[in-house]
Structures are given as structure tokens and as C-alpha cells.
N, C-alpha and C positions, 0 to 999 in steps of 0.2 A: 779288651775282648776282641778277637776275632769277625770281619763283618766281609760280605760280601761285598767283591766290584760291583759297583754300578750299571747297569748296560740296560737301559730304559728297552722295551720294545714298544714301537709305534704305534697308539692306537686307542692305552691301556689309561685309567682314570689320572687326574694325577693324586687323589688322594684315594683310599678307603676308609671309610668306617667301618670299627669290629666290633661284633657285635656278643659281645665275652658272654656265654654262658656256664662255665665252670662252677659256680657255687649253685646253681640250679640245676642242669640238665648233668654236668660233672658229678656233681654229690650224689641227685638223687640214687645213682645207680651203685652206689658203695654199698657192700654190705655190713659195715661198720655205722654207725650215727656218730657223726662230728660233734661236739659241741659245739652249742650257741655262739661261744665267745670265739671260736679257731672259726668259724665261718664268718662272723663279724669281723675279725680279724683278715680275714682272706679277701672279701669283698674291698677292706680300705683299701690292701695291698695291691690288690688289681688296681684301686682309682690311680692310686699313689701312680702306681706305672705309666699313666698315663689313657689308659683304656676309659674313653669317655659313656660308654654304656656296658653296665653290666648288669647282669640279669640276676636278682636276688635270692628268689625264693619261689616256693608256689603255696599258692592257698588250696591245696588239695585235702580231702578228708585223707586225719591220719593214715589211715586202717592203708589208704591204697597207696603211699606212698609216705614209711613212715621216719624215713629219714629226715624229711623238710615240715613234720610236723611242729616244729618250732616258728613257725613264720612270722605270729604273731607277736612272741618273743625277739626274735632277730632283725625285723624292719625297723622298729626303731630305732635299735643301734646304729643304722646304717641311714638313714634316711636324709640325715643333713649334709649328707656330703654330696661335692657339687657335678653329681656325675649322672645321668639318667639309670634307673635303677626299676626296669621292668618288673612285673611278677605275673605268673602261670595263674590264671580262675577258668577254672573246669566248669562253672555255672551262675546263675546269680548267687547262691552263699557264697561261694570263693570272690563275685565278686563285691559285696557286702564286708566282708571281711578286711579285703584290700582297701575299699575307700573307706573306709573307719580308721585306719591307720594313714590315712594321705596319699598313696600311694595316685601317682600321676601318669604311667606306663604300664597299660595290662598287654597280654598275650590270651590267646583260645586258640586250641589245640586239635585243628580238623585231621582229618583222612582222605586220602585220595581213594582208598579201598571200601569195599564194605568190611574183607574181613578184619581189616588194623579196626574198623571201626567198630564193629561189633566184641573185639577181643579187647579195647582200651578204653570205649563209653558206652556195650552194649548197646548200640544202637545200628539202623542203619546211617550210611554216608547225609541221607536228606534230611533224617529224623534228628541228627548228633545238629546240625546245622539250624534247626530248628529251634533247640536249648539255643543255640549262640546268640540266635538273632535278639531276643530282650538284652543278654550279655552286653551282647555293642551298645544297641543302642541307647545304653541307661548308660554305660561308659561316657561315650560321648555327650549326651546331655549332659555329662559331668565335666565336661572339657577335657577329658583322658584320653592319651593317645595308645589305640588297640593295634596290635600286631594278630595275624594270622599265623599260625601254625599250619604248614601244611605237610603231615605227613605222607610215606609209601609215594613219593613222585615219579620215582624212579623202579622201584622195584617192591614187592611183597612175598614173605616167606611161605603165604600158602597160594600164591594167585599168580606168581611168575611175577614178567615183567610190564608192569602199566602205560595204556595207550595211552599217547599226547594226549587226546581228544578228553579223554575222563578226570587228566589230572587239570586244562585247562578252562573245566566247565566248573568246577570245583573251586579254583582261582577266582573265576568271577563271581561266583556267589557269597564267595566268602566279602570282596568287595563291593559287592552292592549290600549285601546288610552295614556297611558302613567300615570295615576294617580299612585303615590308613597304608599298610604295608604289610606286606605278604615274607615268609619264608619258607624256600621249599628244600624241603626238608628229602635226604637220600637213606632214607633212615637205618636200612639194612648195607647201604654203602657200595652198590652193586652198579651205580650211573659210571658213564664213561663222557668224554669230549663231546662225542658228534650227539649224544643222547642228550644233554645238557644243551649244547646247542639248539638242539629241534627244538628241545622243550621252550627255552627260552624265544625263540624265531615264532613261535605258535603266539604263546603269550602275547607279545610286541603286537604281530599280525593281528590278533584279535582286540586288540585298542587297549592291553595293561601297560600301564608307563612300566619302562625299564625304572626308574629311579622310585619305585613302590614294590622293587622285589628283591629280598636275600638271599642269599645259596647258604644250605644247613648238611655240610657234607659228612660222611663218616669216613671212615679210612680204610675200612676192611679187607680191600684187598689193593692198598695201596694209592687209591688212585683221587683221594680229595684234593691233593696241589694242582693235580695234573686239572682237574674238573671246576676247581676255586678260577685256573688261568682261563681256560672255556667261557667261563660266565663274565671275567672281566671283559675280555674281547667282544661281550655283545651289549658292555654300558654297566654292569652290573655292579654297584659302590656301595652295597652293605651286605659283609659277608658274619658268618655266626662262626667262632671259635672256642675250644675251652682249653682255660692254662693249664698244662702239660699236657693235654690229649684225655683227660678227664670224662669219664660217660660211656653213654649208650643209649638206652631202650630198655628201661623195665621189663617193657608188653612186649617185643623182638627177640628173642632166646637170639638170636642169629647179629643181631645190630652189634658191633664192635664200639669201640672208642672214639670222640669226636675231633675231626680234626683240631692238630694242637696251636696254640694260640705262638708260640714259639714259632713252631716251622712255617704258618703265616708271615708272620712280620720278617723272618728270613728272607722267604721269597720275595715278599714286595718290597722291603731294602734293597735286593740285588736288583730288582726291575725300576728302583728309583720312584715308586709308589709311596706317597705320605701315609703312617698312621697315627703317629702322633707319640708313639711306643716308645717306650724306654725297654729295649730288650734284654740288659744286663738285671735290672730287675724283675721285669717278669719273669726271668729265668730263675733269681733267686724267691723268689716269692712260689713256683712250682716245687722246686728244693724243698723250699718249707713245708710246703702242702707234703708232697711226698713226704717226710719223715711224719707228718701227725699219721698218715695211711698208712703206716709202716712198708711200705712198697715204692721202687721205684716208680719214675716217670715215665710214663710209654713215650713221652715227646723225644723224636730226632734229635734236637735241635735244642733241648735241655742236658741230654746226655755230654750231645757234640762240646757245651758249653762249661759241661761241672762234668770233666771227664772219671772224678771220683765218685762220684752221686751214687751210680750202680753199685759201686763195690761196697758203700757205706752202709746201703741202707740192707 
């Protein structure tokens, strides 16, 4: 395989964590329903790669999201493997659900906006936050480690683009009910360098540890490596990816594809960044997924790699 020169730039982690959402935040947005056993399948294949956390499933009521209504069916298959293995609870039943089956990694899935929030929990921003708070806190008395969701950081399809000020009041409240780590999410994919920057410079200033925050980019108009390098440069060592570029946004008509888990580990090969990645396989493990989708891979850097792939499928 092909791999990029080395040429470290000064400054930059020397490891990352990725934070593979592909079989959750990837799938939900197919409009095909995978089978149980090809997304159990795809979940080992990621471990297999090497990707130490990936994000399984969600315990969402079918009806709103009913490609991952199998979850209760597919955590099992997957749960003994020795990889951290988050999942999505939208409330206490999603999270009743999840701790019935063992699960020791949840996610809640806030809004920087009112209107993402009223258009994806019918609520507003303090009332969605509200639901969360028993969420956490019954997680953790469970000894569960909770990740924050933090949607619309950067921009919202009916509101324009969102002030630092609203998306980091929002940050800390999601961690004072107890969340462990944040991710913020660019969900329409509209953030650039210096925007990421400030956002992150605010955060810090306001006393959030840099190493309690992920970057959740989209690609839409190109610009998530360019903004993934942004947030390294300010300490930032847990980024979200999905194999092949997998996802979207349900609730976002506008939210494109998430950055690919491929052209990640590229970049931070050539900058001499650790991730632990086997990218000959990830790449063929995308391959794979692609043919069950009948559709190529949006990923760069899967194409660049299986220069047949496109024409095959």
C-alpha cells in the first residue's frame, strides 16, 4: 500500500484517539436497513483494524430512527469484544435498555440551537437538557462512562451561524450534569480553521479541559481535515470519524457525510500522529460495507486505495 512521507508538524498530539462512529451515526442515515449480522460484522471489522472505540448502535424508539432498531438484537453480538463500544440513549428508556444489555459507554445528544432542538427532541435547548440530567446521572451511579453530544456548534440550517457564547454555555452544562466528555459536533459542516479555533480558545478560557473535548466534523464543503488540523493544534486528541465517510443527519436535510475514517488516519500518518490503525484494512473493511450499500465509498482515501472500487460497484 501506498503511505504518506512523514513530516511531523510541531506542536500536534503525538497520538489520537478515533472515535469511529460508522455503524451508528454512518448507518443510521442509509436509507436501506442493514442486517443485523453485516453490521455485527462491520463493528468486529472495525475492532479488528484496530479502532479502539467504536460507537455501536442507538437505543432510539424505532419509529425515529428505524434502521438501528435492532440494537437490542446486535449489542450482544458485539459486546465481548475488547474494544469500547459506546451507544446513543435519547432518555431514561434508551437508557434502561442499554444497561440491561451491559452496555458501559452511553452518549446524549444535545443542541447548541433551539431550532436543531426543537426539530430533533421537540424541545427547547434548557428543557432537551432537562430529560438529560436523570440520563447522566443514573449512568453514572452506574459507573457508565457518558459522552455529550453536542450538536449545530458551528452552524444551523435555519439560524445561520452560532455564537461562541451560546454554543459554550451549553458545553458547560452539559458537563456539570455530569458528562465525562464532550463532542462537538459541526453537523451541517459549515465551520472553518479560525472558527474552530475561537470556539475551542473560548472553551479552554472558560475552565473545559482541552482533553474532555472531541471534534465531530462533516465534510460538506470540504473543509473537515483542514478543521480536524485546527483543533489538533489547540491539544485536541479525540477526534469522531466514520469508515468510508458514512452518515449525516437524519434531522439536517443539508448535513452531508462524516468525515472518513480513511482520510483521517492518512493525514495523521503523514504528520506522524499515532492511531493505532491498520489502514489497509480499514480500507478493505469500507470496500466491504460499500458493496453490502450497493454504492461506492465517498471516502478519498478508500477510492485513492482500491482504485477499482468505483468502477465495481
Amino acid at each position: 500500500m501506498t503511505l504518506p512521507m512523514q513530516v511531523p508538524i510541531p506542536g500536534l498530539p503525538a497520538r489520537v484517539r478515533i472515535h469511529e462512529v460508522g455503524p451508528r451515526d454512518g448507518l443510521q442515515n442509509e436509507k436501506a436497513t442493514v442486517p443485523t449480522a453485516v453490521k455485527a460484522d462491520f463493528v468486529r471489522r472495525l475492532a479488528e483494524a484496530g479502532l479502539t472505540t467504536v460507537e455501536a448502535t442507538s437505543f432510539v424508539h424505532p419509529e425515529w430512527v428505524p434502521q438501528l432498531a435492532d440494537a437490542e438484537e446486535l449489542f450482544p453480538q458485539v459486546a465481548a469484544l475488547p474494544v469500547a463500544l459506546p451507544v446513543l440513549v435519547p432518555n431514561e428508556r434508551g437508557l434502561d435498555r442499554a444497561l440491561a444489555l451491559g452496555a458501559r459507554r452511553v452518549a446524549v445528544f444535545a443542541s447548541a440551537t433551539e431550532s436543531f432542538a426543537k426539530a430533533n427532541l421537540n424541545r427547547t435547548v434548557d428543557e432537551s437538557l432537562a430529560m438529560f440530567a436523570p440520563v447522566v446521572a443514573r449512568a453514572k451511579a452506574a459507573g457508565v462512562h457518558v459522552r455529550g453530544y453536542l450538536s449545530m456548534c458551528f452552524g444551523d440550517p435555519w439560524e445561520g451561524a452560532v455564537p461562541v457564547p451560546r454554543v459554550v454555555r451549553v458545553c458547560r452544562a452539559l458537563l456539570d450534569l455530569g458528562c465525562d466528555e464532550l463532542s462537538l459536533g459541526d453537523t451541517i459542516g459549515v465551520a472553518t480553521p479560525g472558527h474552530v479555533t475561537a470556539l475551542l480558545d473560548e472553551l479552554t478560557g472558560q475552565g473545559v479541559p482541552v482533553d474532555a473535548v472531541g471534534v465531530h466534523f462533516h465534510d460538506t464543503y470540504g473543509q473537515a481535515l483542514a478543521n480536524t488540523l485546527a483543533a489538533l493544534q489547540r491539544g485536541v486528541t479525540t477526534v469522531d470519524a466514520s469508515a468510508g465517510g458514512l452518515g449525516g443527519c437524519p434531522f439536517a436535510k443539508s448535513a452531508t457525510g462524516n468525515l472518513a475514517t480513511e482520510d483521517l488516519v492518512w493525514m495523521l500518518r503523514g504528520l506522524g500522529v499515532e492511531t493505532g490503525v491498520d489502514l489497509d484494512r480499514l480500507v478493505a473493511t469500507s470496500v466491504w460495507m460499500a458493496a453490502h450499500l450497493n454504492r461506492p465509498s465517498p471516502s478519498r482515501t478508500v477510492r485513492a486505495l482500491s482504485p477499482t472500487h468505483h468502477q465495481e460497484q
